[in-house]
C-alpha positions as CSV (number, residue, x, y, z in Angstrom):
1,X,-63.4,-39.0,-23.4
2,X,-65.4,-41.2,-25.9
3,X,-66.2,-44.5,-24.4
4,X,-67.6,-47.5,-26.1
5,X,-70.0,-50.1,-24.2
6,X,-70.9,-53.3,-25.8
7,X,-74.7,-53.8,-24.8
8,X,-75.3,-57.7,-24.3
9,X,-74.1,-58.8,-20.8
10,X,-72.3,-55.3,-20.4
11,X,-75.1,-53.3,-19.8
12,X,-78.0,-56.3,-19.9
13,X,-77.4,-59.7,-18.6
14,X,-78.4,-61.2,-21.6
15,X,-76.8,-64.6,-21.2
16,X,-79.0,-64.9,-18.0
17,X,-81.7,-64.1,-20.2
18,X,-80.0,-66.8,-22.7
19,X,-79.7,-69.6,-20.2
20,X,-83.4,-69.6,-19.3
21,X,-83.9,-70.4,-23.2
22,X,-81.9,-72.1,-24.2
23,X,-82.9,-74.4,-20.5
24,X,-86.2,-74.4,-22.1
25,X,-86.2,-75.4,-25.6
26,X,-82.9,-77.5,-25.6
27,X,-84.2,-81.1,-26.2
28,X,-81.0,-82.6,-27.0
29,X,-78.1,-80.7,-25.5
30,X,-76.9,-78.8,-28.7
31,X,-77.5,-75.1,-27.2
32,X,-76.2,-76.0,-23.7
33,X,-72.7,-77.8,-25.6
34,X,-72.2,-74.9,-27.6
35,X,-73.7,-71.9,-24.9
36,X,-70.4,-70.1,-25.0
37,X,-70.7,-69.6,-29.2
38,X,-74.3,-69.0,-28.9
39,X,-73.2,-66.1,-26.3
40,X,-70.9,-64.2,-29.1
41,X,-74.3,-64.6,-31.6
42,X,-72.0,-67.7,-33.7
43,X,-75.0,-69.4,-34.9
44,X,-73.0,-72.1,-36.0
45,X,-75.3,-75.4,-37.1
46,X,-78.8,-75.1,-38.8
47,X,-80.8,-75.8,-34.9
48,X,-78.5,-73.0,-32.8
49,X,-79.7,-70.6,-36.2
50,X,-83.0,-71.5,-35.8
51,X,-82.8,-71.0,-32.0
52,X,-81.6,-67.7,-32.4
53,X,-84.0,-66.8,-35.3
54,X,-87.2,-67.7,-33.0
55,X,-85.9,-66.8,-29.7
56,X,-83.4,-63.6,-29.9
57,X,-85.8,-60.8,-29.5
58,X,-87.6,-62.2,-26.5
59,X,-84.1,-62.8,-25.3
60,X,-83.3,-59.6,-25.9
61,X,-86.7,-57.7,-24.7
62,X,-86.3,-60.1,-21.1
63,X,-83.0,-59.2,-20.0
64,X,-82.4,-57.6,-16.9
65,X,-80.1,-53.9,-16.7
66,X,-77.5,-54.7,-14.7
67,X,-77.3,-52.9,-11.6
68,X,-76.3,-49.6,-11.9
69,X,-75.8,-49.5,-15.7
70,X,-78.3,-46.7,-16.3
71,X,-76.9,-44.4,-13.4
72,X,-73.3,-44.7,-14.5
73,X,-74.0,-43.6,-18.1
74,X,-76.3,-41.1,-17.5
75,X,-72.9,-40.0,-14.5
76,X,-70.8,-40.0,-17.6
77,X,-72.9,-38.1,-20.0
78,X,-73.2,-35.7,-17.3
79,X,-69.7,-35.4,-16.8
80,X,-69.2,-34.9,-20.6
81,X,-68.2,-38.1,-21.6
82,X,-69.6,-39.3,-25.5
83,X,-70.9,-42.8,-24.9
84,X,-71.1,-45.0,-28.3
85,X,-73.1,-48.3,-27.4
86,X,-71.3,-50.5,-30.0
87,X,-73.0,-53.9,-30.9
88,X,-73.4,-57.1,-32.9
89,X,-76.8,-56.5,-32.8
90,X,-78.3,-55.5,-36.1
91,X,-80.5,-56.1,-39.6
92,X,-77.4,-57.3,-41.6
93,X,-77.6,-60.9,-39.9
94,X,-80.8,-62.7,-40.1
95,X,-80.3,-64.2,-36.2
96,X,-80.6,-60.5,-35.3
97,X,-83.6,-59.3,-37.9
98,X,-86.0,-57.1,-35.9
99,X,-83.1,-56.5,-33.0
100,X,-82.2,-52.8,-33.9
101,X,-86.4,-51.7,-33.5
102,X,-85.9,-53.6,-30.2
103,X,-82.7,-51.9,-28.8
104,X,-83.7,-48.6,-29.3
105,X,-87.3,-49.3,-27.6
106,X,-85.6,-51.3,-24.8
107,X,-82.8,-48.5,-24.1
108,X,-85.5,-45.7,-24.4
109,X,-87.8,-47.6,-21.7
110,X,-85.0,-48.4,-19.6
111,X,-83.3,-45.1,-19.4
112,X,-80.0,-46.0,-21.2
113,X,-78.2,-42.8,-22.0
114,X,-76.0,-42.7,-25.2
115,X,-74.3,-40.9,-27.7
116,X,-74.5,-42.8,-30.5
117,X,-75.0,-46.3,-31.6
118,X,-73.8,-48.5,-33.6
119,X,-75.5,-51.3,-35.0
120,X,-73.9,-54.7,-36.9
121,X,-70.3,-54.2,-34.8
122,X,-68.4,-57.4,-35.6
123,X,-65.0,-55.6,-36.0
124,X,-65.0,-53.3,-32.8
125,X,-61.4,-52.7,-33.0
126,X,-61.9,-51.4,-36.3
127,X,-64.7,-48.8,-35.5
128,X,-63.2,-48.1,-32.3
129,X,-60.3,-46.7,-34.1
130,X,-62.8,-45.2,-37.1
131,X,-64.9,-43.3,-33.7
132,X,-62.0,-42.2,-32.3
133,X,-63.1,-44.6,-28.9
134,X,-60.7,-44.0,-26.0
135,X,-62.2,-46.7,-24.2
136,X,-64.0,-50.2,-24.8
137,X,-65.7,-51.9,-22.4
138,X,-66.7,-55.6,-23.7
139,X,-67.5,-59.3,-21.9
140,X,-65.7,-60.2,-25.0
141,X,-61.7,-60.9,-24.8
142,X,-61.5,-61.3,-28.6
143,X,-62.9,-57.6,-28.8
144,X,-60.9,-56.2,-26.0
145,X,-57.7,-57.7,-27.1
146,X,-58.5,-56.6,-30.7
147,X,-59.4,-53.0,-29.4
148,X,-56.1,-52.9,-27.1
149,X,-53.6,-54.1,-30.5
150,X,-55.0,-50.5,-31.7
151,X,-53.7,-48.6,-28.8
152,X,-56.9,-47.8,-27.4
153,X,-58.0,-48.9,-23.5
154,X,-60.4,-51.4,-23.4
155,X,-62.2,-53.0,-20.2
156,X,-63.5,-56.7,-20.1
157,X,-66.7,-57.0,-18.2
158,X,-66.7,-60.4,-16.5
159,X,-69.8,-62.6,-17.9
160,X,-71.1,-66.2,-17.8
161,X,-69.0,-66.8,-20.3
162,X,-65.8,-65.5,-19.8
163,X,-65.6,-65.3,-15.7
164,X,-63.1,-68.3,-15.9
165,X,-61.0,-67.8,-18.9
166,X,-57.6,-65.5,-18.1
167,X,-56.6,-62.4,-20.2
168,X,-54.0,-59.7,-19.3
169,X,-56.9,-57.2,-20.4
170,X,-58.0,-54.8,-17.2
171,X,-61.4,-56.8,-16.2
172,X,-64.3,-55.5,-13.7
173,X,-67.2,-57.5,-12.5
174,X,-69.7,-54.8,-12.2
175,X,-70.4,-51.3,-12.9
176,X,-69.2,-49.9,-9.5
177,X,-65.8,-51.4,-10.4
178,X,-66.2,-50.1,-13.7
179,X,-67.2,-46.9,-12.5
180,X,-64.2,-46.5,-9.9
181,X,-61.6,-47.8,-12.9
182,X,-62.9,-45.0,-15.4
183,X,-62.4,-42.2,-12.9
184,X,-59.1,-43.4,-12.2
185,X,-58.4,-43.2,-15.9
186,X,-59.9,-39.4,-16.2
């Protein structure tokens, strides 16, 4: 089975990475108002680009493996599973200039397993479908409904951001869940 896994706060907890920044250098309550855009990478005013310009790759290099991330791949791989990391993370936009460098350092040093990546993903349904993914698995319900309209399965890893909205897309909390979900699937 080819499965794709979104990196930020799938396989990092970047948004508690995020939160300790944007805690930091908000001085008048724009980041924290618009946390949720900031978590999908919408650098939507002039301050939140700037934010994002200055701040993304410590962010980035800060954040914490979720528990049993690296195990589960590496379990998959094993097992003979293709794993296609599939991000927004990438040269294309400037908030992200110097992430790709990054990534593949931070994977490497952290022992994240993979396939293949793929860099500057804003339409995943779209390259899901291009790779041939049978399986998504993204903190983002835009991404995961997108994925599911193509036929394919997709998983929606619960995150700061969307732990309280409702979807009718499959949703696990961690990777144990995720893990026990996959091999029902197989």
């Amino acid at each position: 089975m080819k499965i794709g896994i979104d990196i930020d706060d799938v396989i990092t907890d970047t948004s508690a990475s995020m939160k300790d920044y944007i805690i930091k250098y908000d001085k008048n309550g724009e980041l924290l108002e618009n946390i949720e855009d900031i978590m999908r990478g919408d650098a939507s005013t002039p301050f939140i680009e700037k934010f994002f310009a200055e701040h993304f790759l410590d962010i980035a290099r800060n954040a914490k493996v979720k528990e049993n991330a690296a195990r589960i791949i590496k379990k998959l791989l094993d097992s003979g599973h293709e794993i296609y990391l599939i991000t927004a993370r990438g040269e294309k936009r400037k908030i992200f200039k110097g992430a790709e460098a990054l990534t593949l350092d931070y994977l490497k040093s952290n022992h994240i397993c993979y396939t293949n990546i793929i860099f500057d993903a804003v339409d995943k349904a779209g390259l899901c479908k291009d790779y041939q993914i049978d399986l998504m698995i993204d903190d983002s319900i835009k991404h995961c409904e997108a994925v599911r309209n193509e036929n394919i399965k997709s998983i929606l890893f619960t995150s700061i951001v969307n732990k309280s909205l409702s979807t009718t897309v499959e949703r696990v909390d961690n990777w144990l869940e995720l893990e026990e979900k996959i091999n029902n699937m197989i």
